[in-house]
Every structure is written in C-alpha cells, then in structure tokens.
N, CA, C and O atoms as a Maestro MAE file, in Angstrom:
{
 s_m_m2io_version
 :::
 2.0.0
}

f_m_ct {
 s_m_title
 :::
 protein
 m_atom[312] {
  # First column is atom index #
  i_m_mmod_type
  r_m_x_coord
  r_m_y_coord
  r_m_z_coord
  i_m_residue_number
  s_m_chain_name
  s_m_pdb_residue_name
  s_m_pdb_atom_name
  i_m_atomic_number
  :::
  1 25 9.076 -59.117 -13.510 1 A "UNK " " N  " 7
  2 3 10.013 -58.039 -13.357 1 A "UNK " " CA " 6
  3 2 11.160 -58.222 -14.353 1 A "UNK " " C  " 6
  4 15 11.485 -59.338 -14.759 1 A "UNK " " O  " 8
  5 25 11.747 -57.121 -14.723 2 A "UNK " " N  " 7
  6 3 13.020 -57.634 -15.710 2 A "UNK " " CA " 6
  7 2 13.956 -57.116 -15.072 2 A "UNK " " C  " 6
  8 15 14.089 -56.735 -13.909 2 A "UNK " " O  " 8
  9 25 14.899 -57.156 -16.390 3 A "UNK " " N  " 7
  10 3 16.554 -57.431 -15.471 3 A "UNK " " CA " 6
  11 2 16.925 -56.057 -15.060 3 A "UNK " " C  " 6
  12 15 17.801 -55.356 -15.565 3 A "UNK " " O  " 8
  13 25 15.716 -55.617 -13.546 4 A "UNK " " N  " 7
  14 3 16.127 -53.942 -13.235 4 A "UNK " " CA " 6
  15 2 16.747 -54.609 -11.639 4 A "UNK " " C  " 6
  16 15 16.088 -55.602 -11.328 4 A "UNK " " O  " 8
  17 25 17.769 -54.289 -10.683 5 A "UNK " " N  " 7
  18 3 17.805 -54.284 -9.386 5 A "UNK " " CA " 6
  19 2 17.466 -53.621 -8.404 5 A "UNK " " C  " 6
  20 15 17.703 -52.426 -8.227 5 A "UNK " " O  " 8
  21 25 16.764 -54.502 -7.541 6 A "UNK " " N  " 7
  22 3 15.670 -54.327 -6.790 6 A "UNK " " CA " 6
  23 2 16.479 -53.012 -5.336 6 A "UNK " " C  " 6
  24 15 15.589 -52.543 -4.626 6 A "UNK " " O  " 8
  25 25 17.673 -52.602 -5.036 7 A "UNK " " N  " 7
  26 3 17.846 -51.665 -4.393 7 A "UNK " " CA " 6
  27 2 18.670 -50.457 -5.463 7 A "UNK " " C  " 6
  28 15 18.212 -49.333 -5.256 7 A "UNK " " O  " 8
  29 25 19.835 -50.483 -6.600 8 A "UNK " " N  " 7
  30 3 20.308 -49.985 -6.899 8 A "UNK " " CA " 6
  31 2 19.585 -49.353 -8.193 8 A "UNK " " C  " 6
  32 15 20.147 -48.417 -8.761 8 A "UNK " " O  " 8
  33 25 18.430 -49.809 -8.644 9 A "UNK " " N  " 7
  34 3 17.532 -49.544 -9.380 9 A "UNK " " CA " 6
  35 2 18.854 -49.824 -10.632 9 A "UNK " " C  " 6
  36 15 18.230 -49.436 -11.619 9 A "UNK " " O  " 8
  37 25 20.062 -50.188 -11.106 10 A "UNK " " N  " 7
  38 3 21.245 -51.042 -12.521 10 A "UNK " " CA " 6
  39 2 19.841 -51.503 -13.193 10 A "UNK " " C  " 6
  40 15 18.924 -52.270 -12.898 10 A "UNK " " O  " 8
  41 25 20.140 -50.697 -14.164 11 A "UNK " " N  " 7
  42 3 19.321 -51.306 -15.824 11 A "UNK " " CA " 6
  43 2 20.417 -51.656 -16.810 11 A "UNK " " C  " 6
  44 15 21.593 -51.292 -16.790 11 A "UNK " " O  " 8
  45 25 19.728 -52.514 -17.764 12 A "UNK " " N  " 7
  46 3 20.760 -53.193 -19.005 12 A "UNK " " CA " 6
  47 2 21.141 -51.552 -19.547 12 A "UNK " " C  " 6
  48 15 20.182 -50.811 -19.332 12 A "UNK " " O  " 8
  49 25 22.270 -50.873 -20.168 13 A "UNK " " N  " 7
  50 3 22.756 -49.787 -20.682 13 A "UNK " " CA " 6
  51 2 22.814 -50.457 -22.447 13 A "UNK " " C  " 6
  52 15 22.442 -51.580 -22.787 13 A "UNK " " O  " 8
  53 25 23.216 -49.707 -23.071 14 A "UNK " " N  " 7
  54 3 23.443 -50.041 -24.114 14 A "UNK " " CA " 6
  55 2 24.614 -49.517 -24.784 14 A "UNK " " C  " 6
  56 15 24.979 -48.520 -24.163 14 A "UNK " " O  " 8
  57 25 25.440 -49.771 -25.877 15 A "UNK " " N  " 7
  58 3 26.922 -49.465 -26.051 15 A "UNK " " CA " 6
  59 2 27.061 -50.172 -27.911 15 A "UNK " " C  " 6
  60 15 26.192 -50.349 -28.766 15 A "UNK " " O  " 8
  61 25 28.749 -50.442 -27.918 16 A "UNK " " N  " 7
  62 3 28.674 -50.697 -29.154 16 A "UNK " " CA " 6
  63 2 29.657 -51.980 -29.128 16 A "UNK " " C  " 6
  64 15 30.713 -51.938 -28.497 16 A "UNK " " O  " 8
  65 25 29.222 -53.199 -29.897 17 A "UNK " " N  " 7
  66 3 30.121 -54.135 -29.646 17 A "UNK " " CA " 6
  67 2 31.338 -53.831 -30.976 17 A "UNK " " C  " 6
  68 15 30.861 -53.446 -32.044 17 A "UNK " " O  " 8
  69 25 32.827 -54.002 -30.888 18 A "UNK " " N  " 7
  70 3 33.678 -53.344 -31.804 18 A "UNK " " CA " 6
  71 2 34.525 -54.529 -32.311 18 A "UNK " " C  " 6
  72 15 35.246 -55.152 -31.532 18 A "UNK " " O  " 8
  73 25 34.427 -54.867 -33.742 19 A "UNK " " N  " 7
  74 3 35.125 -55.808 -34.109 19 A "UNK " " CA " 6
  75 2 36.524 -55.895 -34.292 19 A "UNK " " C  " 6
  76 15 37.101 -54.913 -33.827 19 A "UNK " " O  " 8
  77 25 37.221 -56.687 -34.780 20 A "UNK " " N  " 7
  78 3 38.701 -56.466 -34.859 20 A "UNK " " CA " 6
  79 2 39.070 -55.476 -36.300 20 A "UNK " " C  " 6
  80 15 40.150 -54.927 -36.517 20 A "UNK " " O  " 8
  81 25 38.111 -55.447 -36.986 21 A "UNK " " N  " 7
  82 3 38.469 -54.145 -38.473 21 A "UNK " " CA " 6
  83 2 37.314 -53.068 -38.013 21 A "UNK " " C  " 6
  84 15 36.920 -52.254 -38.849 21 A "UNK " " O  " 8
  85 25 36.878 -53.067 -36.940 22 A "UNK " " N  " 7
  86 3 36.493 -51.643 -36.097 22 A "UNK " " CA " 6
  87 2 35.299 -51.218 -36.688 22 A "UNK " " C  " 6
  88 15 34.950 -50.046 -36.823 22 A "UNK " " O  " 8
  89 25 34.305 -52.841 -37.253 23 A "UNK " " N  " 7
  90 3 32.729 -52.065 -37.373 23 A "UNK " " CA " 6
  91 2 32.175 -52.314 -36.402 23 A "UNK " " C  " 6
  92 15 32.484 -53.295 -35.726 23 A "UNK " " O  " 8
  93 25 31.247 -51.519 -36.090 24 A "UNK " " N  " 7
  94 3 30.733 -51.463 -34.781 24 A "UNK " " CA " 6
  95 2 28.982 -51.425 -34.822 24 A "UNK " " C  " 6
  96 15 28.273 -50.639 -35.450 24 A "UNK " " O  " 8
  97 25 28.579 -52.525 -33.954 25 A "UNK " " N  " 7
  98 3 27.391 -52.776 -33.773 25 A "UNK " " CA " 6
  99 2 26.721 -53.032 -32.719 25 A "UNK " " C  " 6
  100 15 27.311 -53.692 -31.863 25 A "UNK " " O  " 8
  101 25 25.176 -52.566 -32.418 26 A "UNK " " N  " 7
  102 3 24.986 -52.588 -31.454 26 A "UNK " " CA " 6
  103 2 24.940 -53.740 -30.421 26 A "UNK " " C  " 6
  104 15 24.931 -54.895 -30.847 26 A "UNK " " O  " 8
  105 25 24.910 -53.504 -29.116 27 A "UNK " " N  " 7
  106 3 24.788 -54.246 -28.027 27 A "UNK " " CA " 6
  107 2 23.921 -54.097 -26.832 27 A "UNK " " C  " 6
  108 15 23.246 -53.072 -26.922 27 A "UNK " " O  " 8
  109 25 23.727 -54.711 -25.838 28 A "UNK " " N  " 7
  110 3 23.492 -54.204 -24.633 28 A "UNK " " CA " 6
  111 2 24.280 -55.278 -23.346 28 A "UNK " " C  " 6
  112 15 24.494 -56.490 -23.319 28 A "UNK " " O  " 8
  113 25 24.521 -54.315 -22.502 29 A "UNK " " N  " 7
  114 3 25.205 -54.573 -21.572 29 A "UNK " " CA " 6
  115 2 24.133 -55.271 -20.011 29 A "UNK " " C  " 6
  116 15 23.032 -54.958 -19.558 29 A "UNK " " O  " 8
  117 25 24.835 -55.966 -19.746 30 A "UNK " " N  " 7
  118 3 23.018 -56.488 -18.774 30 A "UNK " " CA " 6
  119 2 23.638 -56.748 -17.181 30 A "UNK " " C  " 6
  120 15 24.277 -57.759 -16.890 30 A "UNK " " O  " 8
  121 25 23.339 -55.691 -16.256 31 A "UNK " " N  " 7
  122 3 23.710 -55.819 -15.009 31 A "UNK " " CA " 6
  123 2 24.032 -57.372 -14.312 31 A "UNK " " C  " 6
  124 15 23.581 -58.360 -14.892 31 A "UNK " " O  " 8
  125 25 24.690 -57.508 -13.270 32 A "UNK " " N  " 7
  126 3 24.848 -58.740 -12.815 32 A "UNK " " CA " 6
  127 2 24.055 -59.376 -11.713 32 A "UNK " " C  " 6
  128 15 24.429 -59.615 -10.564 32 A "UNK " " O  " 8
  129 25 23.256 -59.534 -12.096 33 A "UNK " " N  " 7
  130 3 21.970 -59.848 -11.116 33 A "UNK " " CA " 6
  131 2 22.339 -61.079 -10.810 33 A "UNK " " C  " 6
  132 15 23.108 -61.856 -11.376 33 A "UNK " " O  " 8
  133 25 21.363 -61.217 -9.336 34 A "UNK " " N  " 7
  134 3 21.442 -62.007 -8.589 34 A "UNK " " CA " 6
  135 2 20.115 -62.368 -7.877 34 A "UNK " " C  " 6
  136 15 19.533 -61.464 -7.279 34 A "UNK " " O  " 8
  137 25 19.413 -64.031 -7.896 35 A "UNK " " N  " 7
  138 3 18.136 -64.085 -6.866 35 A "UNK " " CA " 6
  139 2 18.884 -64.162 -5.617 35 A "UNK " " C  " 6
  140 15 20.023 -64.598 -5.787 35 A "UNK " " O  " 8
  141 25 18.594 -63.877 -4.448 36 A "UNK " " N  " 7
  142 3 18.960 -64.394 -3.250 36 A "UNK " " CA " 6
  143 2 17.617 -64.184 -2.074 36 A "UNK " " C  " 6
  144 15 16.584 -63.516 -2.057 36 A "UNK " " O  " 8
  145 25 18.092 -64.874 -1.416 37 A "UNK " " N  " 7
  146 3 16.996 -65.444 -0.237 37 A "UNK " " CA " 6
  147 2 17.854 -64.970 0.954 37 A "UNK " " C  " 6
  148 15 19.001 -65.343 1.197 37 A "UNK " " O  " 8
  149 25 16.917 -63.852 1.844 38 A "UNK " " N  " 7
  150 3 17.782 -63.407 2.997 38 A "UNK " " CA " 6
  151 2 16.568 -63.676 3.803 38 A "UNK " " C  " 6
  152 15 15.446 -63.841 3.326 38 A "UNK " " O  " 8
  153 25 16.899 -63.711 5.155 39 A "UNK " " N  " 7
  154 3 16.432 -63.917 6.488 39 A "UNK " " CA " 6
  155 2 16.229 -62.722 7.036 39 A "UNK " " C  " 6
  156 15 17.227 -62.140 7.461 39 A "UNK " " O  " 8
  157 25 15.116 -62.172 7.144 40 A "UNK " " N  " 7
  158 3 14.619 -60.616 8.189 40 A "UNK " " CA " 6
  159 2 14.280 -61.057 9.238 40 A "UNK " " C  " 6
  160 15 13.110 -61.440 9.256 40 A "UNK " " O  " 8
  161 25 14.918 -61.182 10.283 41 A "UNK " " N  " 7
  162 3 14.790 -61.981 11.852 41 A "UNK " " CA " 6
  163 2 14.012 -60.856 12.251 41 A "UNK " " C  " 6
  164 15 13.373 -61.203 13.244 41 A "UNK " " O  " 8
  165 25 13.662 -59.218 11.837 42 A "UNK " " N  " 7
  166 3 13.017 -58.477 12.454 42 A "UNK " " CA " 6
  167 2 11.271 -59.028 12.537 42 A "UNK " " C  " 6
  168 15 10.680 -59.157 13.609 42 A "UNK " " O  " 8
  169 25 10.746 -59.257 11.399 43 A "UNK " " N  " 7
  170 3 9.840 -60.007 10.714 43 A "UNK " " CA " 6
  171 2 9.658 -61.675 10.632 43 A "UNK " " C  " 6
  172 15 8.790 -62.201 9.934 43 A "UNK " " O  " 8
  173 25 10.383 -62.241 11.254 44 A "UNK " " N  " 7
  174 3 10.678 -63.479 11.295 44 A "UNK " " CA " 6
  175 2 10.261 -63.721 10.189 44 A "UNK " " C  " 6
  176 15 9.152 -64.249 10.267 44 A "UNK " " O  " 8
  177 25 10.654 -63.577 9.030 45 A "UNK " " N  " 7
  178 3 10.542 -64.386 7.635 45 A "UNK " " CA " 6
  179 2 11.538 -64.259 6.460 45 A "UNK " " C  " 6
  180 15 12.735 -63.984 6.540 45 A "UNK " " O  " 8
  181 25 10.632 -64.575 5.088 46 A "UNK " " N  " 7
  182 3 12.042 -65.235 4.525 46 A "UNK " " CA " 6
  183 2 11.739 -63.743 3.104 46 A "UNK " " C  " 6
  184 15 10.604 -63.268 3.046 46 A "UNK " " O  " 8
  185 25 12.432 -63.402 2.491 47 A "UNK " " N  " 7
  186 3 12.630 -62.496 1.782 47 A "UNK " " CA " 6
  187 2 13.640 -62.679 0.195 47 A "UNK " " C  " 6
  188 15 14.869 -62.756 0.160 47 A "UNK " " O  " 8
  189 25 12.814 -62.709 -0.856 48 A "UNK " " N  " 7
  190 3 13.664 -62.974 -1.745 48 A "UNK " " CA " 6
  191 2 13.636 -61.188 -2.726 48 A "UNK " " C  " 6
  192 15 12.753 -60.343 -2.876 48 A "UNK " " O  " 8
  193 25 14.875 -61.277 -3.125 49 A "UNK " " N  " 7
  194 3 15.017 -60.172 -3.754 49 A "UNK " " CA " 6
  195 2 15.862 -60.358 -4.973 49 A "UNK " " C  " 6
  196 15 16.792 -61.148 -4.808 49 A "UNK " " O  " 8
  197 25 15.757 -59.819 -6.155 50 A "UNK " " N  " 7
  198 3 16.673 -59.339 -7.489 50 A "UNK " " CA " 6
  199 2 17.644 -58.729 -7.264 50 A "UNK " " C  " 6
  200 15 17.300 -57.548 -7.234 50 A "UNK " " O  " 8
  201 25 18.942 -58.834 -7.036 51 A "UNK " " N  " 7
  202 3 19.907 -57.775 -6.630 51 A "UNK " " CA " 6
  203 2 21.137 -57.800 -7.410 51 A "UNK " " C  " 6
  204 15 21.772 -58.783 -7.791 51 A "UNK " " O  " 8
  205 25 21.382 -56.498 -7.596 52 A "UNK " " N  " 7
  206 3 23.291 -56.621 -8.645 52 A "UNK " " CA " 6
  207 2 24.121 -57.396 -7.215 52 A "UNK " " C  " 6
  208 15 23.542 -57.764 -6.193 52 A "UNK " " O  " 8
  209 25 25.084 -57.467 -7.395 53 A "UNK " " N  " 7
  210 3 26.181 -57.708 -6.707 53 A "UNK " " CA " 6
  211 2 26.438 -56.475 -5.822 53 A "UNK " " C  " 6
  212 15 26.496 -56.676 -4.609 53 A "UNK " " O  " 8
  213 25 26.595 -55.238 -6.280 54 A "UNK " " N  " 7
  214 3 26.721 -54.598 -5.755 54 A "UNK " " CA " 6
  215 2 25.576 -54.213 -4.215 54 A "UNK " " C  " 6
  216 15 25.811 -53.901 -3.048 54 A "UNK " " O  " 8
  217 25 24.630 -54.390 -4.821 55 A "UNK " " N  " 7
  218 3 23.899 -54.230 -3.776 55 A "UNK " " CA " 6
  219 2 23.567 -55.117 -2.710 55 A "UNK " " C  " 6
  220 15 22.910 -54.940 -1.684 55 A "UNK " " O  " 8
  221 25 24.483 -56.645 -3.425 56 A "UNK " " N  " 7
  222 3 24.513 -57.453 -1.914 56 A "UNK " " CA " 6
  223 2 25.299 -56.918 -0.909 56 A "UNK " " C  " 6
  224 15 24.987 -56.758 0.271 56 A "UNK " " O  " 8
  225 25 26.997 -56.488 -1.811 57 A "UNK " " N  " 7
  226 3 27.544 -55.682 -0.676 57 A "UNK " " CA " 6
  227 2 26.988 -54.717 -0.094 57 A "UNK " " C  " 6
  228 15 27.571 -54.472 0.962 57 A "UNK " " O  " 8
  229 25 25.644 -53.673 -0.396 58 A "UNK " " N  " 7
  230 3 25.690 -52.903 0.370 58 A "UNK " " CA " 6
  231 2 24.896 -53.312 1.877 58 A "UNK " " C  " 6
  232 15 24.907 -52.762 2.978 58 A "UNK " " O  " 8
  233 25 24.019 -54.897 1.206 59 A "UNK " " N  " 7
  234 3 23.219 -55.191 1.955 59 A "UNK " " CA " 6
  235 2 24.147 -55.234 3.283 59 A "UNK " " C  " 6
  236 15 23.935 -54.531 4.270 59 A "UNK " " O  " 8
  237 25 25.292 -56.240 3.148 60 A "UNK " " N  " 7
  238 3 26.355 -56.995 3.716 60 A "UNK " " CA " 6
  239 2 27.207 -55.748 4.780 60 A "UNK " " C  " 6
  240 15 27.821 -56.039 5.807 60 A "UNK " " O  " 8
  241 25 27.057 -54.466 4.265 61 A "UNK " " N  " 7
  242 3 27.626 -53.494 4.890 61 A "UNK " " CA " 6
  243 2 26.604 -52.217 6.061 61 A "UNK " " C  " 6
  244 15 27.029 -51.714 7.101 61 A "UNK " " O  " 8
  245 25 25.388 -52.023 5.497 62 A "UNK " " N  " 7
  246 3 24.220 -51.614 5.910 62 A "UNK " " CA " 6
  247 2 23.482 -52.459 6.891 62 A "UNK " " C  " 6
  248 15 23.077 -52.107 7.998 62 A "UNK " " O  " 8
  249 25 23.396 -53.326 6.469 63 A "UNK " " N  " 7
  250 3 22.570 -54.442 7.274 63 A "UNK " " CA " 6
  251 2 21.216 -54.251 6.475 63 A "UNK " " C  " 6
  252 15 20.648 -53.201 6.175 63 A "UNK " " O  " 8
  253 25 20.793 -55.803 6.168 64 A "UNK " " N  " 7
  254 3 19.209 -55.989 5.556 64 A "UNK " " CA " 6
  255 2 17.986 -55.216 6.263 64 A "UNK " " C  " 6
  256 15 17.099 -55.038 5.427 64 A "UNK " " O  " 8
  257 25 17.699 -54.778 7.330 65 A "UNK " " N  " 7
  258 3 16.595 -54.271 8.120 65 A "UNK " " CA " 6
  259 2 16.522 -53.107 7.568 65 A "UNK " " C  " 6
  260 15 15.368 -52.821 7.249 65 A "UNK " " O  " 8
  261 25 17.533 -52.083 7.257 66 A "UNK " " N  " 7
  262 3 18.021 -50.611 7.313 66 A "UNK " " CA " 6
  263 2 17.394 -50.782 5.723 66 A "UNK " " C  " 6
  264 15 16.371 -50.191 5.379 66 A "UNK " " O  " 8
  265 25 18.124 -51.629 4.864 67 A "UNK " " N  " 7
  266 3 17.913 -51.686 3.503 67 A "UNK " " CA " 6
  267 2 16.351 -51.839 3.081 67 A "UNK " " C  " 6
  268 15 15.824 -51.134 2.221 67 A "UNK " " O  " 8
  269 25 15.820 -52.654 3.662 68 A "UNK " " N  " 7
  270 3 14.274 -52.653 3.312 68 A "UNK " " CA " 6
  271 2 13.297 -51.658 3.958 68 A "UNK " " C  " 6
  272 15 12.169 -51.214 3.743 68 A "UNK " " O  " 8
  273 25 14.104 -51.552 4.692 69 A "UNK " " N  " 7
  274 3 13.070 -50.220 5.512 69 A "UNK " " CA " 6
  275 2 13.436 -48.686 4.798 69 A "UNK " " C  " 6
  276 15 12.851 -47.632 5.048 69 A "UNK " " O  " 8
  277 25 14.520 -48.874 3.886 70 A "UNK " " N  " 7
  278 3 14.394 -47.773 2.341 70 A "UNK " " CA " 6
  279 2 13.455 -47.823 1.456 70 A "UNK " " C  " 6
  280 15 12.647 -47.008 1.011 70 A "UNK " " O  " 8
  281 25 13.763 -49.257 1.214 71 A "UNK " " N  " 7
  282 3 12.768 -49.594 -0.126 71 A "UNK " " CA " 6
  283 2 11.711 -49.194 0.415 71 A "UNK " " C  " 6
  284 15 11.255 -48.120 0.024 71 A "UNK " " O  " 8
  285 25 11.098 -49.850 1.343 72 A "UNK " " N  " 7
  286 3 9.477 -49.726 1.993 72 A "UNK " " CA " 6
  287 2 9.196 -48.135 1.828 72 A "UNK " " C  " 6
  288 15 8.210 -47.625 1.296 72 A "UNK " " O  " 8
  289 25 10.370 -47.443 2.448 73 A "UNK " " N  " 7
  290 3 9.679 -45.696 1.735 73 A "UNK " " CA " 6
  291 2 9.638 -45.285 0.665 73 A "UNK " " C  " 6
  292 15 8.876 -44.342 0.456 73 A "UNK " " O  " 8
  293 25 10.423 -45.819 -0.412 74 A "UNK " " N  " 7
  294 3 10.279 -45.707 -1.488 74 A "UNK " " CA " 6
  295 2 8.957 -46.336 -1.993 74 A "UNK " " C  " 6
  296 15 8.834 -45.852 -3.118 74 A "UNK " " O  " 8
  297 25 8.137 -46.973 -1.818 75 A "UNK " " N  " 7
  298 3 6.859 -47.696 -2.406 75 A "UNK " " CA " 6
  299 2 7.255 -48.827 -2.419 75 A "UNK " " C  " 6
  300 15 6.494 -49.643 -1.900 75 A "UNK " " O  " 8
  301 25 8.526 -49.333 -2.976 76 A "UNK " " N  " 7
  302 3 8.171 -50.909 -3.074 76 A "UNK " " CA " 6
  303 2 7.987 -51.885 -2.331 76 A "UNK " " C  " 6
  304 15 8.565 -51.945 -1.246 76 A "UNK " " O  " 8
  305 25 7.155 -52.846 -2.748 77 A "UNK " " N  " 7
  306 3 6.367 -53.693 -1.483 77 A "UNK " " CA " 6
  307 2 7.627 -55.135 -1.612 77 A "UNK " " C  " 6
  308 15 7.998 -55.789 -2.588 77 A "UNK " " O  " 8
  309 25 7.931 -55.185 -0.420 78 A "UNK " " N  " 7
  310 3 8.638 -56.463 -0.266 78 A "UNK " " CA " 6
  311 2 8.359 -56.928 0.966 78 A "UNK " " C  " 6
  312 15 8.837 -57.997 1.345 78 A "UNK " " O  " 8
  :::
 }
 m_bond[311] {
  # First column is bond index #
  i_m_from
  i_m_to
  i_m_order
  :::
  1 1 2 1
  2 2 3 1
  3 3 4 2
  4 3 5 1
  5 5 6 1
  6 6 7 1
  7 7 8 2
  8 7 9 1
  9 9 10 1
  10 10 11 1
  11 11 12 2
  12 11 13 1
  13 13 14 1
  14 14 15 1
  15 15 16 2
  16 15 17 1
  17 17 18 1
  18 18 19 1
  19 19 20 2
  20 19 21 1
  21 21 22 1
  22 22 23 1
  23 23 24 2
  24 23 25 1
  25 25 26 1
  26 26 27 1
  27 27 28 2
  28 27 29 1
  29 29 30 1
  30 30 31 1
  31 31 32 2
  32 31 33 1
  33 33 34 1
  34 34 35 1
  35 35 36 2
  36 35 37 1
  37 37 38 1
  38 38 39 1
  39 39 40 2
  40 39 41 1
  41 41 42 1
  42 42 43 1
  43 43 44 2
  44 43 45 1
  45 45 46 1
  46 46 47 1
  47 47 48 2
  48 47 49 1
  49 49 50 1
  50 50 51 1
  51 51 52 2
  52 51 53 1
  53 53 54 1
  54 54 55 1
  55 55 56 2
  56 55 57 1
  57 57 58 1
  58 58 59 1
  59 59 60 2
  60 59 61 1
  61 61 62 1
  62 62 63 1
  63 63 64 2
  64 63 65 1
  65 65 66 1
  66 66 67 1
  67 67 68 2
  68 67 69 1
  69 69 70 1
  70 70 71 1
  71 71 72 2
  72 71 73 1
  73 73 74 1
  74 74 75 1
  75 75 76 2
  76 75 77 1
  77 77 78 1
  78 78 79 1
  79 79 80 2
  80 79 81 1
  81 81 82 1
  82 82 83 1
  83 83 84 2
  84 83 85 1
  85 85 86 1
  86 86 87 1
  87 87 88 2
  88 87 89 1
  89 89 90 1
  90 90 91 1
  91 91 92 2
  92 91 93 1
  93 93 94 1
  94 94 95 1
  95 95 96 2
  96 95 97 1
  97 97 98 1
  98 98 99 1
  99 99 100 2
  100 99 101 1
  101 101 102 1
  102 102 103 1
  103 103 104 2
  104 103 105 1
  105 105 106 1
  106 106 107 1
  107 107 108 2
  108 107 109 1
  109 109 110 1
  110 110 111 1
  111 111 112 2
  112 111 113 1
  113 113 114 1
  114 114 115 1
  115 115 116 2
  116 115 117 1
  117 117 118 1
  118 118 119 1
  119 119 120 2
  120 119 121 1
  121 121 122 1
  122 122 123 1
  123 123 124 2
  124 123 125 1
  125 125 126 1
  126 126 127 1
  127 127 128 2
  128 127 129 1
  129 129 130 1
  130 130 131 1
  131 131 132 2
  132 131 133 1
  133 133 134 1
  134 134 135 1
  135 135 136 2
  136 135 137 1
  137 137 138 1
  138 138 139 1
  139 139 140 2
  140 139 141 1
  141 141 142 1
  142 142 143 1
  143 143 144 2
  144 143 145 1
  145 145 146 1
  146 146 147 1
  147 147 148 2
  148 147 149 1
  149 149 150 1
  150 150 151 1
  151 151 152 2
  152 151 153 1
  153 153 154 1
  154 154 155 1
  155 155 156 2
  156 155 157 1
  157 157 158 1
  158 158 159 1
  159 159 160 2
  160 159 161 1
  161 161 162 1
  162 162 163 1
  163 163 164 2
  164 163 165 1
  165 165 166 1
  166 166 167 1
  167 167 168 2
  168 167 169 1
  169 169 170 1
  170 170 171 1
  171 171 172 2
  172 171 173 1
  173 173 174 1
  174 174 175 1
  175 175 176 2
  176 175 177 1
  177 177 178 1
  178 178 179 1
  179 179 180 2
  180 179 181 1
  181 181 182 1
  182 182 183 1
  183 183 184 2
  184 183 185 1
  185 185 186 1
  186 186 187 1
  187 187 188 2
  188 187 189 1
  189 189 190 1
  190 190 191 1
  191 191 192 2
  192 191 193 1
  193 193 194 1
  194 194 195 1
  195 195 196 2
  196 195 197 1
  197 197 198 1
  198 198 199 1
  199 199 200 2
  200 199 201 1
  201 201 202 1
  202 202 203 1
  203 203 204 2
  204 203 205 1
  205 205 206 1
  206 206 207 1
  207 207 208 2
  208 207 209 1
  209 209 210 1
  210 210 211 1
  211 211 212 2
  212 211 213 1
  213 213 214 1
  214 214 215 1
  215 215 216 2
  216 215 217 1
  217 217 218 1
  218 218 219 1
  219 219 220 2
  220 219 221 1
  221 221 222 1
  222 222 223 1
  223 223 224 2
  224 223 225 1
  225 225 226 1
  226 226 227 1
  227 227 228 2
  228 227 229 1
  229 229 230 1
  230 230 231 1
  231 231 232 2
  232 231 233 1
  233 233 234 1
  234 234 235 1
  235 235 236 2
  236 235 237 1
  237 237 238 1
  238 238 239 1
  239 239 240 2
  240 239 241 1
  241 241 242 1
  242 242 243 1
  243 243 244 2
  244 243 245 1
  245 245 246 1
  246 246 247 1
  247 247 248 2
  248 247 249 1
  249 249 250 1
  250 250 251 1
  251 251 252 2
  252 251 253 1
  253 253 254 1
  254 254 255 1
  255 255 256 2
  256 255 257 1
  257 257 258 1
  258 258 259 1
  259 259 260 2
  260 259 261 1
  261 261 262 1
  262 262 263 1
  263 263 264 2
  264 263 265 1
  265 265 266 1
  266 266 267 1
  267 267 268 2
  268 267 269 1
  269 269 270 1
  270 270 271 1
  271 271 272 2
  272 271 273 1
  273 273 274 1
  274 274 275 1
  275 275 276 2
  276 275 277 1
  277 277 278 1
  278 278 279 1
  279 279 280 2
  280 279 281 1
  281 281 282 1
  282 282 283 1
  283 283 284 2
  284 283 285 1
  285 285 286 1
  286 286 287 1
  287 287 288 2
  288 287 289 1
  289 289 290 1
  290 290 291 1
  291 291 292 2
  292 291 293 1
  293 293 294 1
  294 294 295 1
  295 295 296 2
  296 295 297 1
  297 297 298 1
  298 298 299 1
  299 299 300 2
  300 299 301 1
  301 301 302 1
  302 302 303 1
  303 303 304 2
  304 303 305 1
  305 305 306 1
  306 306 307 1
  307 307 308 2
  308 307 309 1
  309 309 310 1
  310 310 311 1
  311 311 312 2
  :::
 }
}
C-alpha cells in the first residue's frame, strides 16, 4: 500500500518548493501517517491500520467499531 490513509483516503499533494531568490521547484508534500495497532473488543482481535493523524482523532472521537464498520461498506477489507 502507499502513503494513501486508510480512513481519510490524504494522498501525497504536490506544490512548489521556493528558494530564498524565488526559483521555484518542484515538490511533494506527504501526509502524516501513522501504523497503529487498535483493539476491536467487538471482534476480539487485534487490527492494524495506516492512518493520518487526523484520522486517529476521528477514531478517538467516533469510536473504532463505528469507524470500521464504514470502511467495511465502503469495500475495504480490514
């Protein structure tokens, strides 16, 4: 898998890096991913996922059960 996140779907963007006499060349910008290992007590097991930051908070705010039981309608198998 590459550097896409696994709920917010954050891809690397691309932009322009700008020097101090203002030539400008390309770049890319690369989301802030994260592995983490969560616990689905619904499933009694262990669950690893790719995630920005952001989407830990949403995990953290949603609750993990709610969150995978999105993905799961969306197709992806976790």
């Amino acid at each position: 898998m590459a550097r896409v996140c696994q709920v917010t779907g954050k891809t690397p963007v691309g932009g322009n890096k700008v020097s101090h006499s203002n030539i400008k060349t390309k770049r890319r910008f690369l989301p802030n991913l994260q592995q983490k290992c969560f616990y689905l007590a619904e499933e009694d097991k262990w669950i690893t996922l790719k995630l920005s930051t952001e989407a830990i908070r949403t995990i953290n705010k949603n609750g993990l059960f709610s969150v995978v039981k999105q993905l799961r309608a969306q197709g992806e198998k976790i």
